[in-house]
N, CA, C and O of each residue as an XYZ file, in Angstrom:
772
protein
N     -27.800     -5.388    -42.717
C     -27.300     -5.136    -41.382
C     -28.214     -4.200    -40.593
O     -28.315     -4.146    -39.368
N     -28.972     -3.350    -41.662
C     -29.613     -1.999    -40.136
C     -31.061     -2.926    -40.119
O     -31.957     -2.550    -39.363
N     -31.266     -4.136    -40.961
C     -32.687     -4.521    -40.146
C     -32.369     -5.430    -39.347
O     -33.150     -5.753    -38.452
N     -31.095     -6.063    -39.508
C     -30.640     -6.740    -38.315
C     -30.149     -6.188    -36.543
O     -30.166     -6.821    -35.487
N     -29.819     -5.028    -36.794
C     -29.728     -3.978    -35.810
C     -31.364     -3.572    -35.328
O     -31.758     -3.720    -34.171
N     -32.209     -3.039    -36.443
C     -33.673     -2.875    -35.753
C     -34.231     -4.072    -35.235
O     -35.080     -3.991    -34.347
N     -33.929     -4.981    -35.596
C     -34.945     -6.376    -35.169
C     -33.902     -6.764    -33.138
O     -34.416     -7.221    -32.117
N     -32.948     -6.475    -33.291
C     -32.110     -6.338    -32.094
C     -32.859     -5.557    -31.026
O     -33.581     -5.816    -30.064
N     -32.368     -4.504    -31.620
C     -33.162     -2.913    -30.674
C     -34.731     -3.336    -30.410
O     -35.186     -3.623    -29.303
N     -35.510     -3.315    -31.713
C     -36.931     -3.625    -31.175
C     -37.180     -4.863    -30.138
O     -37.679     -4.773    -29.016
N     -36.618     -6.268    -30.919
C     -37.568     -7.166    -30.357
C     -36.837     -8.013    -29.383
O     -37.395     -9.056    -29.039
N     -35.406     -7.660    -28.770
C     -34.613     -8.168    -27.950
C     -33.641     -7.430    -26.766
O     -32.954     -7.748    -25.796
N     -33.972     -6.475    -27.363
C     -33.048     -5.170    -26.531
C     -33.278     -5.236    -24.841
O     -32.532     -4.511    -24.183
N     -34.199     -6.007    -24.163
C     -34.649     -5.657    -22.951
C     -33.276     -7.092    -22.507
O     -32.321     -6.937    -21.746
N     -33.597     -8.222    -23.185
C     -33.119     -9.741    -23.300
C     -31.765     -9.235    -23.029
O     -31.139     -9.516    -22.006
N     -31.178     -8.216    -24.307
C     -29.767     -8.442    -24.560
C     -29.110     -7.195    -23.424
O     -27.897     -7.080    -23.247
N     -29.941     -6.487    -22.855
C     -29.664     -5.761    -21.433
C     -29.937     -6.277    -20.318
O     -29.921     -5.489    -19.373
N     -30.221     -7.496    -20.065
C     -30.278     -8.515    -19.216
C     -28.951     -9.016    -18.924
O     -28.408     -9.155    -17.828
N     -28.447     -9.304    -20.282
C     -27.779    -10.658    -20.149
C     -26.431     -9.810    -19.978
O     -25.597    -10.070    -19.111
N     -26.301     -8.660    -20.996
C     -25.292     -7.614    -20.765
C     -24.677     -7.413    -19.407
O     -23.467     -7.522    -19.210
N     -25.711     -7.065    -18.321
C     -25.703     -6.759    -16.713
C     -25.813     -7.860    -15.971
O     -25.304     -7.627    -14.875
N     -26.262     -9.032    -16.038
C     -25.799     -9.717    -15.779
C     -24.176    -10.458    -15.845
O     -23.434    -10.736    -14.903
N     -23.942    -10.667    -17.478
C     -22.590    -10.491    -17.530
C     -21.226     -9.830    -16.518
O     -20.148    -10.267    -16.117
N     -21.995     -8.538    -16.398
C     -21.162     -7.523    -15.636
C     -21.011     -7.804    -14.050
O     -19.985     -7.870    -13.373
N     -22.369     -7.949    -13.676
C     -22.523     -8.488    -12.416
C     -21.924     -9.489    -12.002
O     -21.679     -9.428    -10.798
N     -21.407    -10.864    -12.775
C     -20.813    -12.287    -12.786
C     -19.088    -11.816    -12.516
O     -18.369    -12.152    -11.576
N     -18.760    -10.950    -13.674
C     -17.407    -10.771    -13.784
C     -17.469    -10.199    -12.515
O     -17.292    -10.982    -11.582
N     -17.754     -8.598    -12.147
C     -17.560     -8.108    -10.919
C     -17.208     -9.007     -9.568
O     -16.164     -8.864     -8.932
N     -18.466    -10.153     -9.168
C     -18.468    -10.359     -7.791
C     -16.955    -11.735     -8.470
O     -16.228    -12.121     -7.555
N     -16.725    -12.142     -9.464
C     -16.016    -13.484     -9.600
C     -14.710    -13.029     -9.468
O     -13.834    -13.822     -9.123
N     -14.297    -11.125     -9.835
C     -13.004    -10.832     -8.864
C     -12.477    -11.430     -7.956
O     -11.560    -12.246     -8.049
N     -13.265    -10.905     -6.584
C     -12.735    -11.137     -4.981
C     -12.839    -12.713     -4.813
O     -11.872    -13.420     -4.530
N     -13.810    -13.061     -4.972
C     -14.624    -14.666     -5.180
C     -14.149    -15.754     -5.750
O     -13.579    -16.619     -5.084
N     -14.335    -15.854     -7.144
C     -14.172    -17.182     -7.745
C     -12.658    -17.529     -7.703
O     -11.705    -16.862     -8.107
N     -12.684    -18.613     -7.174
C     -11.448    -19.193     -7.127
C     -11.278    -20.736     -7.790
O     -10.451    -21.518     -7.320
N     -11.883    -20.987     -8.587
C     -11.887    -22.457     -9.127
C     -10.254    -22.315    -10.078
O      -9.469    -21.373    -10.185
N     -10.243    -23.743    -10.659
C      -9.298    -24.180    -11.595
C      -9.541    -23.567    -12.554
O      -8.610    -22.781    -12.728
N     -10.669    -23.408    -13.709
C     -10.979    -22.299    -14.095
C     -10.308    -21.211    -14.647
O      -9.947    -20.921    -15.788
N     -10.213    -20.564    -13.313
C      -9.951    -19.287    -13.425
C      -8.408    -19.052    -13.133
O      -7.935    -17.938    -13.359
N      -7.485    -20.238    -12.557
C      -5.848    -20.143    -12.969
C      -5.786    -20.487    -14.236
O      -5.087    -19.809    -14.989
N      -6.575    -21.721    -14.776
C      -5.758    -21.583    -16.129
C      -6.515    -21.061    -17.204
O      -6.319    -21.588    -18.299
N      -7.209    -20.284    -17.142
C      -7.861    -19.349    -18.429
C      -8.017    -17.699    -17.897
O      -7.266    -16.763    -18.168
N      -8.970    -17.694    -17.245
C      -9.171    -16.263    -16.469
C      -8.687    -15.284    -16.138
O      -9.067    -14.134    -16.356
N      -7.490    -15.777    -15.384
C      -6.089    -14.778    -15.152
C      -4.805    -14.758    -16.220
O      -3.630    -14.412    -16.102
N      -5.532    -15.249    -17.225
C      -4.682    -14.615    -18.578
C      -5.766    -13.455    -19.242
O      -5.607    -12.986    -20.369
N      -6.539    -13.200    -18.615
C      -7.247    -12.353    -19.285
C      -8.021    -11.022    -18.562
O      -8.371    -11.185    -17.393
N      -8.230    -10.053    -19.037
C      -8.697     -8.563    -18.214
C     -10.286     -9.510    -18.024
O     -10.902    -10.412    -18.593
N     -10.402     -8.647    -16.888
C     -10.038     -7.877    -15.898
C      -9.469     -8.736    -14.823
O      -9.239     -8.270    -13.707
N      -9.253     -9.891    -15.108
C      -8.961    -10.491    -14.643
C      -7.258    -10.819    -13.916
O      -7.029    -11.176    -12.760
N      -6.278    -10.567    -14.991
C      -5.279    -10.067    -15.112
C      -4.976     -9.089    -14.481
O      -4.163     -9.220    -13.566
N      -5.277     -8.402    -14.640
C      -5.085     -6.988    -14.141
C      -5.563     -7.101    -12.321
O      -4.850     -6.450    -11.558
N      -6.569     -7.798    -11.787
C      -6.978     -8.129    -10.611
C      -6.128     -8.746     -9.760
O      -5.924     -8.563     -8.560
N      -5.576     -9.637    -10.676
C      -3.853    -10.739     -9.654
C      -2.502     -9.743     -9.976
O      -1.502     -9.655     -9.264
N      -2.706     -9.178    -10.973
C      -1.184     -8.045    -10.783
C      -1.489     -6.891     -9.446
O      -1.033     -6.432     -8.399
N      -2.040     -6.873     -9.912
C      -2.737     -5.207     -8.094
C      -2.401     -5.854     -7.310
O      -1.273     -5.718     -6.835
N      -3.171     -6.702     -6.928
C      -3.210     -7.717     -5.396
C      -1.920     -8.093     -5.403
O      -1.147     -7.660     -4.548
N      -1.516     -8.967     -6.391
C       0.270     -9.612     -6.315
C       1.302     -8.374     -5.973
O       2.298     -8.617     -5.291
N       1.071     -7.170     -6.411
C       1.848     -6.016     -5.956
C       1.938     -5.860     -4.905
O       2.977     -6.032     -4.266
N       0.599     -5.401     -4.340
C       0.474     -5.477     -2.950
C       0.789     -6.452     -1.832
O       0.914     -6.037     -0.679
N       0.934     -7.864     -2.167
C       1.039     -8.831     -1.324
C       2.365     -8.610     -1.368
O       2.858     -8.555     -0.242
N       3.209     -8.448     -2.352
C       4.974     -8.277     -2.025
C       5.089     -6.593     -1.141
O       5.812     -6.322     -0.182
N       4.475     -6.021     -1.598
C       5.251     -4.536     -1.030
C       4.779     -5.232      0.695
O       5.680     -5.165      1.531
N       3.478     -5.832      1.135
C       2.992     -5.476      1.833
C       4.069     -7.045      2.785
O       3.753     -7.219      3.962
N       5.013     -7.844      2.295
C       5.055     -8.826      2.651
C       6.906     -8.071      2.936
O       7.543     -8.459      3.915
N       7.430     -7.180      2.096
C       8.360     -7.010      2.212
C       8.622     -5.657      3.626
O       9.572     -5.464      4.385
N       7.261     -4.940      3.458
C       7.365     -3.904      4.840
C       7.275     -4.734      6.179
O       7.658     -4.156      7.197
N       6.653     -6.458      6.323
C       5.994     -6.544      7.270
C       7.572     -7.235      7.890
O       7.941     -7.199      9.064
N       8.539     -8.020      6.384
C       9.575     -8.631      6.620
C      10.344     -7.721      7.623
O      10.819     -8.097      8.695
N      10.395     -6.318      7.041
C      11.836     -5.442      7.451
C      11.322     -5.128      9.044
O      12.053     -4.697      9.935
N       9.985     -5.431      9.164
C       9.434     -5.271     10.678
C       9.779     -6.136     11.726
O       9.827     -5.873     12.927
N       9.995     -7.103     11.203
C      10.803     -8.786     12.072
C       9.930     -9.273     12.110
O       9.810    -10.006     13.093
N       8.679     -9.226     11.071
C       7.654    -10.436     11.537
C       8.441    -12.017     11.041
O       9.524    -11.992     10.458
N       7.746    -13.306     11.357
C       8.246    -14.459     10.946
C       7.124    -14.107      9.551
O       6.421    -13.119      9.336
N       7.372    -15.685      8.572
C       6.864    -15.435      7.274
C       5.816    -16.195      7.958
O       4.968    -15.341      8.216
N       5.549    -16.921      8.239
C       4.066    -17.483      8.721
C       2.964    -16.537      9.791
O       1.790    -16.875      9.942
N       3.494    -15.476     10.391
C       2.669    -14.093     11.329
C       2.650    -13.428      9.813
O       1.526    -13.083      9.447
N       3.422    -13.264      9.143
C       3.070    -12.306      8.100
C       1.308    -12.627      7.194
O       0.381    -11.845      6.986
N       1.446    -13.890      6.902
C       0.774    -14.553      6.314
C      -1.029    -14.639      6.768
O      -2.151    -14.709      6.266
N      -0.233    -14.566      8.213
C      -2.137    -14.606      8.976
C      -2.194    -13.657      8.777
O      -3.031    -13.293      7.950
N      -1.268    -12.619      9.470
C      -1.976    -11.109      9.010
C      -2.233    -10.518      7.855
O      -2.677     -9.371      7.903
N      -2.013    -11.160      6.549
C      -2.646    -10.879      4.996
C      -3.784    -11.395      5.149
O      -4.858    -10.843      4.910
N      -3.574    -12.743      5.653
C      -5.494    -13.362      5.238
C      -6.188    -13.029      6.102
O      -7.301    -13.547      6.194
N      -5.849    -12.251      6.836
C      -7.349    -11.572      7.551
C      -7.772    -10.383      6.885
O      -7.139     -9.400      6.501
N      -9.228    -10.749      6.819
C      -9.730     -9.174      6.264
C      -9.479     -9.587      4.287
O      -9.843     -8.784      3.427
N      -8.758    -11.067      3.916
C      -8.280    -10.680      2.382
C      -9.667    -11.194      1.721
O     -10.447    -11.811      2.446
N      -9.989    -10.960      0.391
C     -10.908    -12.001      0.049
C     -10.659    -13.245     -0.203
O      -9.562    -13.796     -0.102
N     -11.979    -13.866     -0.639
C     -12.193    -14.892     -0.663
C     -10.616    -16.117     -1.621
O     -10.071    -17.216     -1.515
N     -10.595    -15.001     -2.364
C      -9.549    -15.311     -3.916
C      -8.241    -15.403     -3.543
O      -7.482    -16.322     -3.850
N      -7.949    -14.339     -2.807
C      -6.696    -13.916     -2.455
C      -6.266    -14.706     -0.816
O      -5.127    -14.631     -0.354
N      -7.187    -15.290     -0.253
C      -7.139    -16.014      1.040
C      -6.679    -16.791      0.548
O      -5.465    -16.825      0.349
N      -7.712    -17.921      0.087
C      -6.765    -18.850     -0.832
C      -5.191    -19.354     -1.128
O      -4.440    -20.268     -0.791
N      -5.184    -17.937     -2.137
C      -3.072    -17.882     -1.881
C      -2.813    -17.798     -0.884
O      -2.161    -18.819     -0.665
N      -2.854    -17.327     -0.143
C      -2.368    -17.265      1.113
C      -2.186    -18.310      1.986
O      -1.152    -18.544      2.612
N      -3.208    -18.929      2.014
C      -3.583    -19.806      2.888
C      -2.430    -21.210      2.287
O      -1.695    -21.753      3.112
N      -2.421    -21.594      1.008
C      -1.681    -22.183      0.599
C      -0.105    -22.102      0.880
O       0.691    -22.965      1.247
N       0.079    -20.473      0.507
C       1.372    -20.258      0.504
C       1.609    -20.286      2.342
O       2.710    -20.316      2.890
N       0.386    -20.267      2.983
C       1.294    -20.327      4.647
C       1.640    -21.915      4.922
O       2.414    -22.355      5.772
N       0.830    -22.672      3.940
C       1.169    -24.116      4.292
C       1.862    -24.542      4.323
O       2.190    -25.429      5.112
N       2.695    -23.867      3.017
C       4.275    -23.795      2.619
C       4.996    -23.791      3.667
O       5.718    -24.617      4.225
N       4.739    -22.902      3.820
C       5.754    -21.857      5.162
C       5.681    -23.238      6.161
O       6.837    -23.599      6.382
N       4.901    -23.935      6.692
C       4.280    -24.298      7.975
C       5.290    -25.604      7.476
O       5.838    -25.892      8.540
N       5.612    -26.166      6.858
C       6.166    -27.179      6.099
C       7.382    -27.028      6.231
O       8.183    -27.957      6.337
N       7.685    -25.723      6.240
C       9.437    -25.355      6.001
C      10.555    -24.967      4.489
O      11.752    -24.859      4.221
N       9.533    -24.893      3.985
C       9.675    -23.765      2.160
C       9.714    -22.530      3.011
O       9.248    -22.187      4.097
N      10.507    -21.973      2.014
C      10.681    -20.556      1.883
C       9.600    -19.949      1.213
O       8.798    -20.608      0.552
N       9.512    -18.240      1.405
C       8.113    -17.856      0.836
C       8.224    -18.341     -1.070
O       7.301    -18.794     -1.746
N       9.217    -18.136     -1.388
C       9.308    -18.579     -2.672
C       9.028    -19.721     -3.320
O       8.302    -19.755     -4.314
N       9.700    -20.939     -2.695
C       9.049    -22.178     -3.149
C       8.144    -22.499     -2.495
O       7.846    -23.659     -2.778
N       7.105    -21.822     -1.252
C       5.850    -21.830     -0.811
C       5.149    -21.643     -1.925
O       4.316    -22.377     -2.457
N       5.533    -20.662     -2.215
C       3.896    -20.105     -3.548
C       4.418    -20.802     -5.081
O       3.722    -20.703     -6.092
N       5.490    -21.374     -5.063
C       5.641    -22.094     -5.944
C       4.595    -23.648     -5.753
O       3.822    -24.098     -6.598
N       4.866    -24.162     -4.504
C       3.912    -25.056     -4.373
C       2.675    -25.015     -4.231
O       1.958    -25.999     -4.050
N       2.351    -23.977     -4.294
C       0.800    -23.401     -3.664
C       0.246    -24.036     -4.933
O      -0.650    -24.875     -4.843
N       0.831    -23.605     -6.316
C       0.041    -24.002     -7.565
C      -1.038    -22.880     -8.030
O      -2.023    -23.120     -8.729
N      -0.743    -21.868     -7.616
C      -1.121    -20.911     -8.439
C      -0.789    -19.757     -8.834
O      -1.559    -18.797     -8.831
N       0.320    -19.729     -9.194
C       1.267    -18.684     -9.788
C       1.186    -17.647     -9.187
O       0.725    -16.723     -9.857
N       1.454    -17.423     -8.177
C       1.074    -16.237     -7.936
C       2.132    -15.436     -6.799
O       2.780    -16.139     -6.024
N       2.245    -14.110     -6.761
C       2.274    -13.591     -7.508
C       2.156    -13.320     -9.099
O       1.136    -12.708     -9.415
N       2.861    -13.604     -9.948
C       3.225    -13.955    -11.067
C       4.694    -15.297    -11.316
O       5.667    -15.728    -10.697
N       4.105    -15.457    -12.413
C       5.778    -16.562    -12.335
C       7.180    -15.859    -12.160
O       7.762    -16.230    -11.141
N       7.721    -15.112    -12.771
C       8.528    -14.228    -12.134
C       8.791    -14.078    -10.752
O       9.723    -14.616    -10.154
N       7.731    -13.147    -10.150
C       8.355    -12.786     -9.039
C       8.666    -14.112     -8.018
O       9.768    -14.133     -7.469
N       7.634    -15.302     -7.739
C       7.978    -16.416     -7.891
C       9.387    -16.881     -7.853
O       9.764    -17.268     -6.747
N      10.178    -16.923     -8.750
C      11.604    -17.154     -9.467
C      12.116    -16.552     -8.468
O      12.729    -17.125     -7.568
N      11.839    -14.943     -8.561
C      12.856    -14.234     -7.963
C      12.989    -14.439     -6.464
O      14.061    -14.430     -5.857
N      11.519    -14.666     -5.812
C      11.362    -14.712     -3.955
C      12.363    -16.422     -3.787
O      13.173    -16.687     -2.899
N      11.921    -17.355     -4.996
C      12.669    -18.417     -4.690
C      14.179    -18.145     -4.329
O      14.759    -18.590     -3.338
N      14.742    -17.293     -5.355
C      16.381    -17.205     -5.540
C      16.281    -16.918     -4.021
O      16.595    -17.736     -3.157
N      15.709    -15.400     -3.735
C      16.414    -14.214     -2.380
C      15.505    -14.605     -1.296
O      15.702    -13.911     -0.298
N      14.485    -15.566     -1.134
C      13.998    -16.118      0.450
C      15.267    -15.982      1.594
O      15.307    -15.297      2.617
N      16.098    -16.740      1.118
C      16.800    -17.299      2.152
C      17.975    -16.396      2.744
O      18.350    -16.405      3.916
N      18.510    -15.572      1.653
C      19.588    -14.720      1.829
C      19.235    -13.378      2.754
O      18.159    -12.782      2.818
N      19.948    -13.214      3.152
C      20.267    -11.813      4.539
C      20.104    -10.212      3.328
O      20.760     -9.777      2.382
N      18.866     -9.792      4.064
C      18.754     -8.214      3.391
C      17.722     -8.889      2.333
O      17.748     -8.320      1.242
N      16.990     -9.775      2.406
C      16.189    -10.232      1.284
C      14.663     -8.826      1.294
O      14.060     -8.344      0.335
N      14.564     -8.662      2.233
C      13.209     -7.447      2.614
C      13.633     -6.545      1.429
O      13.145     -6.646      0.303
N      14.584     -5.658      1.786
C      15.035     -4.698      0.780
C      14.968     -4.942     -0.715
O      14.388     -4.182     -1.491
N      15.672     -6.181     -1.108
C      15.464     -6.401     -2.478
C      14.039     -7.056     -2.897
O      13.764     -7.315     -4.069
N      13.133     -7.301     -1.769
C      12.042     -7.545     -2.069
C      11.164     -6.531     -2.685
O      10.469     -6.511     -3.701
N      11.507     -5.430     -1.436
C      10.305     -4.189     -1.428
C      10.831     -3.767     -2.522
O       9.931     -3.779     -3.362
N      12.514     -3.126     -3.322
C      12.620     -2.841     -4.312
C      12.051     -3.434     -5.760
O      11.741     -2.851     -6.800
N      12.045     -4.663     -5.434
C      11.678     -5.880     -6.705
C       9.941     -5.343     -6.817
O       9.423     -5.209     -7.926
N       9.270     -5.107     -5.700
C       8.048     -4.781     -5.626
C       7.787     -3.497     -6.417
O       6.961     -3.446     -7.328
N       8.448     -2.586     -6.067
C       8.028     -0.955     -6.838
C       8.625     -1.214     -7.804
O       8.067     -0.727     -8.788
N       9.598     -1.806     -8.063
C       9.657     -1.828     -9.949
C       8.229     -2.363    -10.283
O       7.454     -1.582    -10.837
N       7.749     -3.848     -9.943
C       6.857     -4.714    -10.843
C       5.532     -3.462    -10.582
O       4.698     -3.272    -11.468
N       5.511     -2.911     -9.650
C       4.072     -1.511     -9.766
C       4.332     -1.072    -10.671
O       3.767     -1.326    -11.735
N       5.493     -0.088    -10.493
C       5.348      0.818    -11.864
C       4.932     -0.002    -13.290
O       4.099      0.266    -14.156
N       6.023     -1.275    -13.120
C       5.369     -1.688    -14.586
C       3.817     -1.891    -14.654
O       3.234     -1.100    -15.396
N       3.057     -2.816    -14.006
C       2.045     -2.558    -13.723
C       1.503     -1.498    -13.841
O       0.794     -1.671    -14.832
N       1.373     -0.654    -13.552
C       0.773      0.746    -13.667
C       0.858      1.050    -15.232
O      -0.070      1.678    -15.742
N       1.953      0.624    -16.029
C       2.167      1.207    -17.183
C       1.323      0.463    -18.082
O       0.672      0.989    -18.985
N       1.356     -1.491    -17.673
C       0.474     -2.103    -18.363
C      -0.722     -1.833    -18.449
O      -1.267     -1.710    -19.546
N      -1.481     -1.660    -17.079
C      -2.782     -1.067    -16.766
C      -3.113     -0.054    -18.163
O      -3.998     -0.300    -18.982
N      -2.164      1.152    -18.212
C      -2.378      2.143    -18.341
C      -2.709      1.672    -20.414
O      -3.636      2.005    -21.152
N      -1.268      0.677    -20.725
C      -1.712      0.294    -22.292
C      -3.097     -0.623    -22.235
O      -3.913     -0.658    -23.156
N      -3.221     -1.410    -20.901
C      -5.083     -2.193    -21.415
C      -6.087     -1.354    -21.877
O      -6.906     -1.444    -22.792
N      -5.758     -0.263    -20.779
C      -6.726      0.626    -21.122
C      -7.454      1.619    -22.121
O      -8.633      1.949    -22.251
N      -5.968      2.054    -22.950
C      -5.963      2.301    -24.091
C      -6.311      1.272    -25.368
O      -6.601      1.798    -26.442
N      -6.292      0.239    -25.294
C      -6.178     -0.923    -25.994
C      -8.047     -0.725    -26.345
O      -8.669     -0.330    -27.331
N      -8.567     -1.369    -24.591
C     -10.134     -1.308    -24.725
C     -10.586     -0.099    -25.275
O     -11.604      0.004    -25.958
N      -9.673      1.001    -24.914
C     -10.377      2.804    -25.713
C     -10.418      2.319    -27.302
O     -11.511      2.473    -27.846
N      -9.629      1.899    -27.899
C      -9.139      2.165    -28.907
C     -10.155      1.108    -30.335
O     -10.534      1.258    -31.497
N     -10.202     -0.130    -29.021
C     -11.197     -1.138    -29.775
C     -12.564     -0.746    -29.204
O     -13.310     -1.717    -29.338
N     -13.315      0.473    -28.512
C     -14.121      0.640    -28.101
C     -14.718      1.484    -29.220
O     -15.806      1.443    -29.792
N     -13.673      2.244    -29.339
C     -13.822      3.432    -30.721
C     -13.981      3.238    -32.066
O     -14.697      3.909    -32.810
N     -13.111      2.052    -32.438
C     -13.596      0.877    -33.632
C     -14.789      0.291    -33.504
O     -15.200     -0.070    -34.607
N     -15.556      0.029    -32.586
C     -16.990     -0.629    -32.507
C     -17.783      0.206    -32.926
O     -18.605     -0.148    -33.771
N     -17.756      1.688    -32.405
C     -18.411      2.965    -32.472
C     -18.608      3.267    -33.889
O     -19.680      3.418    -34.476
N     -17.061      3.354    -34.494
C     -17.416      3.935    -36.281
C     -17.602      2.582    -37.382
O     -17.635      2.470    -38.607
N     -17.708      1.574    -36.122
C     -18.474      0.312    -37.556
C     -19.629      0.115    -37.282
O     -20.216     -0.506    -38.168
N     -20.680      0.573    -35.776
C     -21.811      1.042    -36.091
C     -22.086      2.006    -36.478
O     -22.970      1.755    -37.298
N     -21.927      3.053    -36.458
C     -22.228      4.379    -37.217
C     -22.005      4.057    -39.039
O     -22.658      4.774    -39.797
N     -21.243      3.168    -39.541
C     -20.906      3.150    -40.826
C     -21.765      2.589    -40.931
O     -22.472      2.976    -41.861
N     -22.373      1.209    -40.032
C     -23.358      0.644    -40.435
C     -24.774      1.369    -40.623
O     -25.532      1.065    -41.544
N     -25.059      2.324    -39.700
C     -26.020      3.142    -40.017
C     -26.089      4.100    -40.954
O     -27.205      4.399    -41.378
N     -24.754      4.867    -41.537
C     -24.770      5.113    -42.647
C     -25.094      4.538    -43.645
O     -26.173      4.850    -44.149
N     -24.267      3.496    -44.273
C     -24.851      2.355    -45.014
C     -26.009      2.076    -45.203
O     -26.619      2.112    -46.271
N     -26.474      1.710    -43.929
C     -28.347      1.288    -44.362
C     -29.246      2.898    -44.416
O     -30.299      2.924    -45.054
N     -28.774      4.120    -43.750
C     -29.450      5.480    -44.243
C     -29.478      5.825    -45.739
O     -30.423      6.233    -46.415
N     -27.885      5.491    -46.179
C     -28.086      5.299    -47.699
C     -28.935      4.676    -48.659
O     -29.410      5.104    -49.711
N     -29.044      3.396    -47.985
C     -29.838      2.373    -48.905
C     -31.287      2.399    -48.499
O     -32.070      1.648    -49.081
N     -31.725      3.243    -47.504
C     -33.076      3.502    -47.427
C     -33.299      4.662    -48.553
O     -34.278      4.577    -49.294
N     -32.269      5.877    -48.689
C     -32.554      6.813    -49.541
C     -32.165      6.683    -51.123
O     -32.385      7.580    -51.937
N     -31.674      5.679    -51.372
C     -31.451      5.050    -52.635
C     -33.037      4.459    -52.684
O     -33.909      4.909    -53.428
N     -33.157      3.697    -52.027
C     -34.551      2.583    -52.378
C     -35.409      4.041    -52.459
O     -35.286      4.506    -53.592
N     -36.092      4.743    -51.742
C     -37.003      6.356    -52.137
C     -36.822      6.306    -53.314
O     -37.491      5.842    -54.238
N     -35.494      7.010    -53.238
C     -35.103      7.748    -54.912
C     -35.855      6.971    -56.004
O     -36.942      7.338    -56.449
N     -35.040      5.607    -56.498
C     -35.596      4.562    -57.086
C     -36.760      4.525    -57.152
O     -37.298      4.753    -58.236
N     -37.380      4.281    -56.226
C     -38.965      4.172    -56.051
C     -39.938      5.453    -56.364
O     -41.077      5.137    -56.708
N     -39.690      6.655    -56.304
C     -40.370      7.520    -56.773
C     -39.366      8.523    -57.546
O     -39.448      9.730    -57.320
N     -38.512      8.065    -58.368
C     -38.205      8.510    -59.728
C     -37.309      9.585    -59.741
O     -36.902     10.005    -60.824
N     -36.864     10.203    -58.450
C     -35.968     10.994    -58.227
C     -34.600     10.522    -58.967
O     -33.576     11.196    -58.860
């Protein structure tokens, strides 16, 4: 393993910090951006990805339920999200106003939109309370619950990546132990110590 690690470091290390930052660079801009098929059915089951449609999905309810209790209609609400939204998040929008424009409620709008979104849940829930009187209120409430949870999930990913970050750490270091050993075994051996 440690000449497989030196032959890394020496004769690829520039390659495998390429591809590393690149990597990083792909995920980063494919946040706001990538919006293919793709990325509903694999991508957004997964960090950071996940975590990118829960924020935004938070925000699109708190921000859909302040604009409700304001007397906007759900289709003025809608332009005024997709302006200024990205590329990703226009998208929903744009779908879910089609809805609207059709005559769905915001709930079975983004049900038809076809991309889960918010989440399936909240989904469910905007379907049930679209239509009913005082729906804003139990929206914006339905909203600061799913944050906090959010916030809490956030808070276990994060620990999760600490935790498997820290396991990577002491199985290279063991690995370098390991092969420090077996360099000072092979010495010993070799000159009679």
């Amino acid at each position: 393993t440690m000449h497989l690690m030196a032959l890394l470091v020496t004769d690829y290390a520039p390659l495998v910090a390429l591809v590393l930052i690149g990597l990083g660079v792909l995920v980063v801009w494919s946040l706001p951006n990538y919006s293919g098929a793709f990325r509903v059915r694999v991508l957004e089951r997964l960090p950071p990805w996940n975590i990118y449609k829960m924020i935004h999905g938070v925000s699109f309810l708190i921000n859909v339920a302040i604009l409700q209790s304001a007397g906007m209609k759900q289709k003025d609400i809608m332009d005024v999200l997709a302006k200024g939204a990205s590329p990703w998040l226009r998208q929903r929008i744009e779908a879910t106003k089609y809805g609207i424009a059709i005559g769905k409620n915001l709930g079975d709008a983004l049900v038809e939109s076809g991309y889960q979104f918010p989440d399936k849940v909240s989904i469910r829930f905007l379907s049930v309370l679209s239509d009913k009187s005082g729906a804003e209120k139990s929206v914006e409430d339905f909203a600061k619950r799913w944050r906090d949870q959010s916030v809490r999930r956030v808070e276990l990913a994060g620990k999760v990546f600490f935790w498997c970050s820290m396991a990577l750490v002491v199985m290279v270091l063991l690995a370098v132990i390991d092969g420090s050993d077996s360099i000072v075994t092979s010495v010993q051996s070799k000159y009679g110590r």
